[in-house]
Structures are given as C-alpha cells and as structure tokens.
N, C-alpha and C positions, 0 to 999 in steps of 0.2 A: 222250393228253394228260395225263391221272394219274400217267401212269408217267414222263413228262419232268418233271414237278412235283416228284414223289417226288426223282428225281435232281439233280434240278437242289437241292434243299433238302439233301440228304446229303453234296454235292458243298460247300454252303456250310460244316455243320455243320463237316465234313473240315476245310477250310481255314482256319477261325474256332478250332477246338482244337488245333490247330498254332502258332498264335501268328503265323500272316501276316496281314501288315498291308501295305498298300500304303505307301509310302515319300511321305512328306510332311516336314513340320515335324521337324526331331528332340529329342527328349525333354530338354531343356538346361537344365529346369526345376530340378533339383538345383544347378545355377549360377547365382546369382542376377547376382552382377557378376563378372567374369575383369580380369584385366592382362595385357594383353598387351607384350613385349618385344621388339626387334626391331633390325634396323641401322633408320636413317634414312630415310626415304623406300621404302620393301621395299613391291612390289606384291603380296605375298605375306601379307603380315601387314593390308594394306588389306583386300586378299579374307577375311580371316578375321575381323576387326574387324567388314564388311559383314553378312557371314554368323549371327555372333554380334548382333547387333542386332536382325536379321531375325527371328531362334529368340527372344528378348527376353531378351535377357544385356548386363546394364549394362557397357562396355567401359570399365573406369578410364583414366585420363589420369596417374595414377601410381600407385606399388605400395601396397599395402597388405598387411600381414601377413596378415588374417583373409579375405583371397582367393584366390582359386585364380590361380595366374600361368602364363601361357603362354610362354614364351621361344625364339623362332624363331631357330635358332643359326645355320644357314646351308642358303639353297638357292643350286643350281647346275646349272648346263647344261653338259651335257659332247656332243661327237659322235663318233664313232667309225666310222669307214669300213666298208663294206657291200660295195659294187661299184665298181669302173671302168671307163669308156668306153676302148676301143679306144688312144685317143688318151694315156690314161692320165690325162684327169683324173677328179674323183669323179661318181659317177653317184648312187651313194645313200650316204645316211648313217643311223646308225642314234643317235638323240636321247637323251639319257638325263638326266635330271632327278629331282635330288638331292635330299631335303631332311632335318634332323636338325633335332627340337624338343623339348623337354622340357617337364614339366609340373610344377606344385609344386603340391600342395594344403597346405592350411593345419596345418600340424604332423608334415608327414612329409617325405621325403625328397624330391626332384625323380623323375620317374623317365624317362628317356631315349627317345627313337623315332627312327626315321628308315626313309624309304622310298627305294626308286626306283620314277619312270614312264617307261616306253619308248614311243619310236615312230620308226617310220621316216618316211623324207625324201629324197626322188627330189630330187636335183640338176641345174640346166640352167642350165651358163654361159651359153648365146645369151637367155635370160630373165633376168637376175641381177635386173630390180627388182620382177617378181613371181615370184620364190623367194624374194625377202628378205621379202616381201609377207609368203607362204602364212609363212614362219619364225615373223615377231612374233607371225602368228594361232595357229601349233601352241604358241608357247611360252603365248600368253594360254591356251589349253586345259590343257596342263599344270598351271598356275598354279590356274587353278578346278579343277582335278581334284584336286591337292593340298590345298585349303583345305576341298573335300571331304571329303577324305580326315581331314585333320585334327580336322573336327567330328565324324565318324562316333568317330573315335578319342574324342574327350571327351566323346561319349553313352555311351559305355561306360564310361568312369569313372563313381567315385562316394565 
C-alpha cells in the first residue's frame, strides 16, 4: 500500500514539473478586449466571438487601435473526390476546410495564419437528405474545430 502511495505521489510530482495541465479555460487573460473582423453574418467568427466571451475577452463592436484585432479573411470548403461507386458516381469525398486569419496587435505589424482541416465523407445518392444532413453537422464540426484552433493560436500570443 506504501509503495502505490509513494508512486502514485512521483507519478504526480512527474507530471506537475512538466508543465501538464489538463486543458480547460485558455489563458486569454493578456487580452482584455479583441476586435474582431469578418464578412457579414460568418459563422465562423460568431464561434469565435462566443468563445472569446466565454475565456472573458470584451469582444469590440468596433476597431480601436490600442486592441488587438482579429480579422478572419476567408474560410472555405472545398471536396475533392476519394472513391467511386461502380456506377461511376462518388462514393467518398475527402472535406477540406480552409481558413486564413491574421492578427494585429497594438503597434506591430499584422501577422498572417491559415490552416486546413480534413475529413472524409462516404456519399449515398439513394439517401441525398441525410447526407446533406450528416454534411451541415461535419461542416458545424469543422467550424468549432477551427475557432478552436484559432484561440489556441491567440493563447500563444502575447
């Protein structure tokens, strides 16, 4: 019993001097308010707005210089064929979701990002309105994984 004690406490100290943390909140504290830019109506920049409010970052309503500005240039969905049925139409597709954003902090230059996220996508004409279905839910997924993606990127700034 001593000796699971002992490890189990070594096992912590290990992992406590390494610097893991379990992923929660992200550290957004160095941002007190952002601006965010965007096309019009972008579900994409909503998700990021959300997210930014949640971490407790005053999201501007317009730009101000002495802010850091987020400007979401373009995301995109692109598909690109995988496999074909017999018959010759597509069987899979392989999703590919685009996005470029740039960052401006207060007295420097902007400075540029852009990802892709993949996923594949089994096609079935004889189901066309739940493949259109499972479509809207992979692209909502991408969408959160990007704006993810995006705040993990502005925890790392500073």
């Amino acid at each position: 019993m001593a000796r699971r004690a002992v490890v189990l406490l070594l096992s912590c100290l290990l992992l406590s001097s390494c610097g893991f943390q379990l992923r929660g909140d992200l550290p957004l504290s160095h941002f007190p308010a952002m601006y965010i830019q965007s096309e019009r109506h972008s579900e994409l920049a909503a998700l990021v707005s959300e997210r930014l409010s949640y971490n407790k970052v005053e999201v501007l309503s317009s730009y101000q210089s002495e802010a850091p500005a987020l400007q979401l240039l373009s995301d995109s969905l692109e598909r690109r064929t995988l496999s074909l049925f017999p018959n010759g139409q597509v069987a899979e597709y392989e999703l590919i979701y685009k996005v470029r954003y740039q960052v401006s902090m207060p007295g420097s230059e902007p400075q540029p990002y852009q990802f892709e996220l993949y996923r594949d996508y089994q096609d079935d004409p004889n189901q066309a309105l739940a493949k259109a279905k499972e479509l809207e839910l992979m692209l909502d997924e991408l969408r959160q994984q990007a704006a993810n993606r995006i705040l993990r990127q502005l925890a790392r700034l500073h």
